[in-house]
FIDREN-275393 format. One line per 3 residues: number of its first residue (from 0); their letters; for each residue x, y, z of C-alpha. Coordinates in nm, 4 decimals. Layout:
N
NUM> A> X/Y/Z | ...
This chain:
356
0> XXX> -1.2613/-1.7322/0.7901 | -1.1815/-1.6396/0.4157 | -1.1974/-1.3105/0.2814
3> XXX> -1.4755/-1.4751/0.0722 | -1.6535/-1.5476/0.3817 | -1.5717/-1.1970/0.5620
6> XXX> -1.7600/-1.0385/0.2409 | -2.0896/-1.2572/0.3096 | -2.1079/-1.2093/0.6522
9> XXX> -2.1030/-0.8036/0.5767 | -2.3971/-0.8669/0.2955 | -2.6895/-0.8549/0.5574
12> XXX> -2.5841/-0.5276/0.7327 | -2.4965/-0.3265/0.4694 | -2.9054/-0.4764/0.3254
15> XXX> -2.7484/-0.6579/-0.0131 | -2.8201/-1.0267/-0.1586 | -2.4478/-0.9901/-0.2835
18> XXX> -2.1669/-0.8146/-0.4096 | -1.9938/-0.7825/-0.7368 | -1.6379/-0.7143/-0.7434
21> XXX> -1.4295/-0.5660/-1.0559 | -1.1534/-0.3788/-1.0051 | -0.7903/-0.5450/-0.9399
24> XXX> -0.7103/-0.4719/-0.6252 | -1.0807/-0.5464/-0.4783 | -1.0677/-0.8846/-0.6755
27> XXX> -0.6895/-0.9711/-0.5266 | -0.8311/-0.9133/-0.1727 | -1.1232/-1.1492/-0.2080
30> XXX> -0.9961/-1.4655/-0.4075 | -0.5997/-1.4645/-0.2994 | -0.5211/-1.4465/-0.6888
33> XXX> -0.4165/-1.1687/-0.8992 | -0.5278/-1.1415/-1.2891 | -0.5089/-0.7417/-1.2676
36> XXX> -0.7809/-0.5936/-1.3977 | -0.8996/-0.8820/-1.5604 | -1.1906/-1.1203/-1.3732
39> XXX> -1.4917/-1.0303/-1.1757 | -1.6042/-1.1892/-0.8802 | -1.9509/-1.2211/-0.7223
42> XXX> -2.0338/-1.2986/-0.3257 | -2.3750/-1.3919/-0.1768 | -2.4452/-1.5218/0.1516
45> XXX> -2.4643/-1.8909/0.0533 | -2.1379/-1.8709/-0.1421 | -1.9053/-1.7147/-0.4330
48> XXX> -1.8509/-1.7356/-0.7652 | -1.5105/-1.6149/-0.9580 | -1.5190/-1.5086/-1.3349
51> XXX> -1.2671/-1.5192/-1.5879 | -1.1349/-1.5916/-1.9586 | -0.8918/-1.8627/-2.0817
54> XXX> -0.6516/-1.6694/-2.0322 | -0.6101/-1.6778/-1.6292 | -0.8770/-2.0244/-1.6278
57> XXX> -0.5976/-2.2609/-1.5928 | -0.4310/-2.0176/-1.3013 | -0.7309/-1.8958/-1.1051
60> XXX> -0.8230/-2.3100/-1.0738 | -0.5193/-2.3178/-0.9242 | -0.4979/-2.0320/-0.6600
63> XXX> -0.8305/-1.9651/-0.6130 | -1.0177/-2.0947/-0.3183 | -1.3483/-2.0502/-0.1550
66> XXX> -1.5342/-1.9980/-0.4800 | -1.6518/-2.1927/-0.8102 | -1.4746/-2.1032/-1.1326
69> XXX> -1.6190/-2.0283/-1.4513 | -1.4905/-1.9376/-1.7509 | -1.6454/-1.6591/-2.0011
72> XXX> -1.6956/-1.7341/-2.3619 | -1.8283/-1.5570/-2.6610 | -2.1830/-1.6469/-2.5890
75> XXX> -2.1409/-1.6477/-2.2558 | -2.0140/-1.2901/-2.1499 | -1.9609/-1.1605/-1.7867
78> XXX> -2.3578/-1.0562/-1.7243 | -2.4578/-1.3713/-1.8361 | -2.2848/-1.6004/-1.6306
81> XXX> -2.3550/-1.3625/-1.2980 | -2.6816/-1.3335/-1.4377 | -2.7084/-1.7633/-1.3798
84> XXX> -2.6356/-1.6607/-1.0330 | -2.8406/-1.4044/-0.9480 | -3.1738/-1.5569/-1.1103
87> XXX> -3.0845/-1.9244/-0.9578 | -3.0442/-1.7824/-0.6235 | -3.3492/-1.5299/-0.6469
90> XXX> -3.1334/-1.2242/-0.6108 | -3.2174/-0.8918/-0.6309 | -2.9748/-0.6182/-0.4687
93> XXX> -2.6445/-0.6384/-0.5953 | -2.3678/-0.4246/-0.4582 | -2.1060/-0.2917/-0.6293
96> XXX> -1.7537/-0.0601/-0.5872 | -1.8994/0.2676/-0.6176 | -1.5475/0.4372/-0.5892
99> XXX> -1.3843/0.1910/-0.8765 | -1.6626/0.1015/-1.1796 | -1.6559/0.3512/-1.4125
102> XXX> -1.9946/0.5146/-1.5355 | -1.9861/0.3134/-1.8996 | -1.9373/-0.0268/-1.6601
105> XXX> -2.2272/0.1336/-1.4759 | -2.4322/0.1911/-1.7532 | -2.3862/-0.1627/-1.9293
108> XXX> -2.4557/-0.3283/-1.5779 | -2.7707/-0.1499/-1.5298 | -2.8875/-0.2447/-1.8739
111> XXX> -2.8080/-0.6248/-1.8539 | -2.8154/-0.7335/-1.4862 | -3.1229/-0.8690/-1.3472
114> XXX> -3.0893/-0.7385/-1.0061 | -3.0224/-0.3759/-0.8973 | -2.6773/-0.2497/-0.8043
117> XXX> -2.6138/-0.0774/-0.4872 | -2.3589/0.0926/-0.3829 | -2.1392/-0.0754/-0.1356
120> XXX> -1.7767/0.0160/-0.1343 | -1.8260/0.0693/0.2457 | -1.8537/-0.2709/0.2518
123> XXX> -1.5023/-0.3863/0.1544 | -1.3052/-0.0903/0.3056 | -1.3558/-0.1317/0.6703
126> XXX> -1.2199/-0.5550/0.6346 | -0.9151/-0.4313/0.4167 | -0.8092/-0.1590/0.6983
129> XXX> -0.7066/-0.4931/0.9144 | -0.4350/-0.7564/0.8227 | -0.4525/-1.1226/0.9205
132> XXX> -0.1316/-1.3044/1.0015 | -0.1442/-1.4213/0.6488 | -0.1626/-1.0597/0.5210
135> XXX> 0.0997/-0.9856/0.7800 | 0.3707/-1.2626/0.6670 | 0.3600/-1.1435/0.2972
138> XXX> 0.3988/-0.7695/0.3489 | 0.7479/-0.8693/0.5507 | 0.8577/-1.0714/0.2539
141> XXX> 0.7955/-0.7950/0.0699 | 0.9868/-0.5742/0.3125 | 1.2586/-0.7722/0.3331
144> XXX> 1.3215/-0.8103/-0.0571 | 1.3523/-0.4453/-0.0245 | 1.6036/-0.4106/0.2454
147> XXX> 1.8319/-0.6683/0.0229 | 1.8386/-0.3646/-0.2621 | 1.9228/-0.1159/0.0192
150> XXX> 2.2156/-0.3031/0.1210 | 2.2739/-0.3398/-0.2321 | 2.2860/0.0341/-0.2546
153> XXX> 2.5224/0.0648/-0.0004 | 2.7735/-0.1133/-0.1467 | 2.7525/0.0904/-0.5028
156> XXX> 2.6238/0.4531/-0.3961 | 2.8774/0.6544/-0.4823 | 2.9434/1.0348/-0.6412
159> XXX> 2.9132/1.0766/-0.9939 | 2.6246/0.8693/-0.9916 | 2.2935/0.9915/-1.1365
162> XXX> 1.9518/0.9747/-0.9750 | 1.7970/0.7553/-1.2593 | 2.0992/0.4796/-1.2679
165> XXX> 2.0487/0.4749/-0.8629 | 1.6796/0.4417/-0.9212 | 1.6673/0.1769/-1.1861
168> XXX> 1.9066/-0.0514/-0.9608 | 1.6970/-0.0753/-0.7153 | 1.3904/-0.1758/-0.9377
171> XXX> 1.6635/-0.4324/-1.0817 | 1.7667/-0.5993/-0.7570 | 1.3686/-0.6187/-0.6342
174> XXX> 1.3351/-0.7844/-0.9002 | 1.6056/-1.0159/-0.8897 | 1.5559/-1.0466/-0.5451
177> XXX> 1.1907/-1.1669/-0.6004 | 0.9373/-0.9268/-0.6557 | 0.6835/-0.9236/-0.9413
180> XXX> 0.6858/-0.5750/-0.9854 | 0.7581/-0.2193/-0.8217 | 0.4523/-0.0773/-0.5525
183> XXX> 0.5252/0.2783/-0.6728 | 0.7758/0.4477/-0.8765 | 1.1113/0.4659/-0.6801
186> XXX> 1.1986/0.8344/-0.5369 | 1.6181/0.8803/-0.5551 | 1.6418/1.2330/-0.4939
189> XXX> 2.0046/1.3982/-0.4126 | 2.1107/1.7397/-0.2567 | 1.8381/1.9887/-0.3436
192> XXX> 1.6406/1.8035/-0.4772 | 1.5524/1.6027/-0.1427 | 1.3621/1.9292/-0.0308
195> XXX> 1.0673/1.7810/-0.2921 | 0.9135/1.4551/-0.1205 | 0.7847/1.2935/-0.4209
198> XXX> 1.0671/1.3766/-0.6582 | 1.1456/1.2339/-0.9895 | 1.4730/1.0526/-1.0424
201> XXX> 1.6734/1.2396/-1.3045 | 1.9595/1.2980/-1.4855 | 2.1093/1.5036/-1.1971
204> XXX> 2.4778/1.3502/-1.0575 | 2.5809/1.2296/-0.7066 | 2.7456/1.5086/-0.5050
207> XXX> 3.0127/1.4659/-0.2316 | 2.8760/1.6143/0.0943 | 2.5281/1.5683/0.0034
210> XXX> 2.2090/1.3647/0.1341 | 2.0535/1.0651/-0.0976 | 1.6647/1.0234/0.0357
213> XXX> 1.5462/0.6431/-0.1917 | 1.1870/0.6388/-0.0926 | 1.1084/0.2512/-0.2837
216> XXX> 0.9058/-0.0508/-0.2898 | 0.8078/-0.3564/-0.4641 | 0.5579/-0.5756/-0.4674
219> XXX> 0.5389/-0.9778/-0.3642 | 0.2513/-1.2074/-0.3547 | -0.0156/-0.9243/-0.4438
222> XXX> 0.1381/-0.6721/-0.1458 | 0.3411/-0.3905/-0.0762 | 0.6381/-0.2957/0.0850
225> XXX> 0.7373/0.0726/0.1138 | 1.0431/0.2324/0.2814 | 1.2613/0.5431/0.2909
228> XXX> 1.6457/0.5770/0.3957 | 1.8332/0.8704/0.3685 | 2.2525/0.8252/0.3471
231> XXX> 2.4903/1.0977/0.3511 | 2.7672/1.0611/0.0633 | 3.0867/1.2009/0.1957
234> XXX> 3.0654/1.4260/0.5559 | 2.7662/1.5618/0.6184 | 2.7576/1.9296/0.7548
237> XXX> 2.6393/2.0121/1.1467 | 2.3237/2.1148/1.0468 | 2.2619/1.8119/0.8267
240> XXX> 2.3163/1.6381/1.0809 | 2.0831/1.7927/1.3246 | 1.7647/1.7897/1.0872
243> XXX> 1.8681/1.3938/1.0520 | 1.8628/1.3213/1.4196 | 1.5011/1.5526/1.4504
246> XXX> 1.3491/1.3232/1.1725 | 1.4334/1.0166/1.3701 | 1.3893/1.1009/1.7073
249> XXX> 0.9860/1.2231/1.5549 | 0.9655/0.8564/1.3432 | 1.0719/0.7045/1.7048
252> XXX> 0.7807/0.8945/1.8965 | 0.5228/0.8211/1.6401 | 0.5901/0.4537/1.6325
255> XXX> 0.6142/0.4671/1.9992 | 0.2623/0.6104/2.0091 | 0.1174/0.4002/1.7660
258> XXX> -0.1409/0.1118/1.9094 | -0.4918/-0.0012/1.8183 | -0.7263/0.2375/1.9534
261> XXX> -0.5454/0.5285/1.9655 | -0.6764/0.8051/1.6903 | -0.4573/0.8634/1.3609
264> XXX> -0.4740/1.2045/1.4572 | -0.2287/1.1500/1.7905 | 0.0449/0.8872/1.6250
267> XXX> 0.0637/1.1865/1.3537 | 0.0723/1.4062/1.6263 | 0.3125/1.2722/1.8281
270> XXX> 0.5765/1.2944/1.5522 | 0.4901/1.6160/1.4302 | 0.5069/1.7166/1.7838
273> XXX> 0.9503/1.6789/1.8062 | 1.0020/1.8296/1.4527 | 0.8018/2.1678/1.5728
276> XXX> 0.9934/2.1659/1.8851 | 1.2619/2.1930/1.7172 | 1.1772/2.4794/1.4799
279> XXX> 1.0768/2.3123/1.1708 | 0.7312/2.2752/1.1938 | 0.6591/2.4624/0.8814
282> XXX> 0.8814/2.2078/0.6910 | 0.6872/1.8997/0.7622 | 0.3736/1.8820/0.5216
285> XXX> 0.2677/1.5544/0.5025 | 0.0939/1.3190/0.7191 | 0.2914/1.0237/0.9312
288> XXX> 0.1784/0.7801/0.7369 | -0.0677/0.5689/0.5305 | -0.2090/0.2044/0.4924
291> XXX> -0.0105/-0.0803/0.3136 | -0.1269/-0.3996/0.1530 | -0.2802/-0.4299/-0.2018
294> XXX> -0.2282/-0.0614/-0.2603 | 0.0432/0.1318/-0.1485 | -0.1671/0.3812/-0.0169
297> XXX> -0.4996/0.2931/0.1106 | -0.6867/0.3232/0.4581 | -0.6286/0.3820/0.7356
300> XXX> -0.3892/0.7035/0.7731 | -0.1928/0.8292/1.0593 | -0.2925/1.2119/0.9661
303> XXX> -0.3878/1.4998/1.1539 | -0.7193/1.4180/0.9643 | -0.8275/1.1170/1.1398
306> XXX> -0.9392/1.1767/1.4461 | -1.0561/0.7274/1.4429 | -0.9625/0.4924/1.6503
309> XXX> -0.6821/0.2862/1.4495 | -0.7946/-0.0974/1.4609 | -0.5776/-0.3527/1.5573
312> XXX> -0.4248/-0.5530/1.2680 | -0.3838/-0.2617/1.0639 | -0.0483/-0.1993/0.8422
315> XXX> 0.0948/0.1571/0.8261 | 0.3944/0.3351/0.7178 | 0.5874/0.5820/0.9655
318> XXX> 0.7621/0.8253/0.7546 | 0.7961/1.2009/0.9041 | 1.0505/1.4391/0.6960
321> XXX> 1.1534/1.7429/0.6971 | 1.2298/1.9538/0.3639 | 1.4148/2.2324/0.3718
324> XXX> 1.3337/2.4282/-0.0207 | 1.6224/2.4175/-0.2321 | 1.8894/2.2809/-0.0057
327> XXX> 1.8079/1.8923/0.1050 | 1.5482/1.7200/0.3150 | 1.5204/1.3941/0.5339
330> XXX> 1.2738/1.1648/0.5213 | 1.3070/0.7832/0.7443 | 1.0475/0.5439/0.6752
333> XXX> 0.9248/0.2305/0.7941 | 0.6483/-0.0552/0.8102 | 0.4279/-0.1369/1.1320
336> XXX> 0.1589/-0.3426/1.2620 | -0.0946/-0.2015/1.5231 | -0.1391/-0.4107/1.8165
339> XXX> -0.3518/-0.3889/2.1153 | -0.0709/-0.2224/2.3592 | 0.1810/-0.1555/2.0821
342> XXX> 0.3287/-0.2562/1.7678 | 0.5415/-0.4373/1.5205 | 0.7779/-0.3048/1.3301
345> XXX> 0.8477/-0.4817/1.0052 | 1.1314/-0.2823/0.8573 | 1.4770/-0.4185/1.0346
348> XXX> 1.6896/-0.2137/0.8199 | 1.9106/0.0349/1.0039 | 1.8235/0.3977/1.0592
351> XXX> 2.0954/0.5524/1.2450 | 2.2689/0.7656/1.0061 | 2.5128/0.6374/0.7129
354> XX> 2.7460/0.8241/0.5668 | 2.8976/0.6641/0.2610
């Protein structure tokens, strides 16, 4: 079964003749073929239709499948063509992504449709929580294409070395190495400034002695890859040490407790769990980890928050940290698949410590 075909068979439950899809990500999901923002796509239960200019005509024929192809003109605009649909198929209740169109898309929908939107966004979020094998396959390229710029790193990390020229290298070899583009903006954050999570590469130089935390990804074939290391440049001190060996040894027990059906509540649980007993509870203030495909964050989340049942097929990060203000932090992350009994883990770079 198609994603097309995973939409329709939702239509009936959720009480809708079909569903319009807009934004990007939504619209990657369904046809296999990403235009950005650019295209709409609608779904009934007898079949699927996929919109676009001459710009992307010529590409969508071409990696688009499960769904006729029409092109928009001048004088034949995107409510007109779905409009064809909707009036040849006797449709009436239209659902759309409630948590993407904006009001104005809304507004001119409402006016020009003839069929009433409903929103649906429920629809598409529960089928995007679980990755098939196909899914699956292309999030490990992904992965892999970033372990090549780690070991890249490796070989060039050195002091003296600002956070920005470390950062932009690894966006560099993605590239090179095959991605289209970057998931997120790379984190390269050195000495104190590893105590932030989500800090901004800067202008701020390579110290001997100190922790480098590279929290990257890039994206290949439409998906994600995400993953943090953490290398020591020169000796690390004792304690540097220690808080290294914590953050691993809580990554280990949350990926060791992470299975379908367990909640997101105990995987996050069961990491947070070692970094308290070891007295730095207070020092650990994000979740586990998150959902990776299409987006580099999206459902579902191994938080203290989610006390639901994780489904098998799902794609998380496991990423615990701790940051200690103004002196360094360690975060370790890596990519997994729930399965029924267990997991697989799709990061095979190395996590025991490095020291450069």
């Amino acid at each position: 079964m198609n994603h097309y075909q995973e939409i329709a068979a939702g239509l009936e439950a959720m009480g809708l003749d079909a569903m319009l899809i807009t934004s990007g990500h939504n619209l990657l999901y369904a046809s296999g073929f990403d235009s950005g923002e650019d295209g709409m796509t609608l779904v009934t239960r007898s079949g699927a239709w996929y919109f676009t200019d001459s710009r992307y005509i010529e590409a969508a024929g071409n990696q688009v499948t499960g769904a006729e192809i029409q092109m928009v003109l001048a004088d034949r605009d995107y409510p007109k063509l779905i409009n064809q649909v909707l009036d040849s198929l006797h449709i009436s209740r239209v659902g759309f992504e409630d948590g993407a169109m904006t009001v104005a898309e809304h507004r001119k929908f409402t006016e020009k449709l003839h069929g009433e939107l409903i929103p649906a966004q429920d629809l598409l979020i529960p089928l995007r929580r679980v990755k098939d094998e196909g899914q699956v396959a292309i999030l490990t390229q992904a992965q892999r294409i970033s372990e090549k710029a780690l070991d890249e790193a490796l070989g060039y990390l050195k002091p003296g070395m600002t956070e920005a020229e470390i950062a932009a290298r690894l966006v560099f070899d993605m590239m090179r190495f095959g991605a289209t583009k970057t998931s997120f903006n790379p984190i390269v954050a050195s000495g104190p400034n590893g105590s932030m999570p989500h800090a901004v590469p800067g202008e701020r130089k390579v110290q001997k002695g100190e922790f480098i935390t590279m929290d990257f990804g890039c994206i290949y074939g439409g998906y994600c890859s995400d993953m943090t290391r953490t290398v020591a440049i020169g000796e690390p001190t004792e304690e540097m040490k220690k808080v290294y060996h914590v953050v691993l040894e809580a990554q280990l027990a949350g990926i060791a407790a992470a299975r379908a059906g367990v909640t997101g509540r105990e995987i996050d649980g069961a990491a947070r769990k070692v970094i308290e007993d070891a007295g730095y509870g207070e020092y650990f203030g994000h979740s586990f980890g998150h959902g990776v495909g299409i987006e580099i964050h999206e459902e579902p989340r191994a938080s203290s928050l989610n006390d639901q049942p994780m489904p098998a097929g799902a794609v998380i990060s496991a990423e615990p940290g701790i940051y200690l203000p103004g002196r360094f932090g360690v975060r370790i992350e890596d990519v997994i698949v729930l399965r029924e009994g267990g997991n697989e883990n799709l990061t095979l770079a190395p996590k025991e410590l490095i020291i450069l």
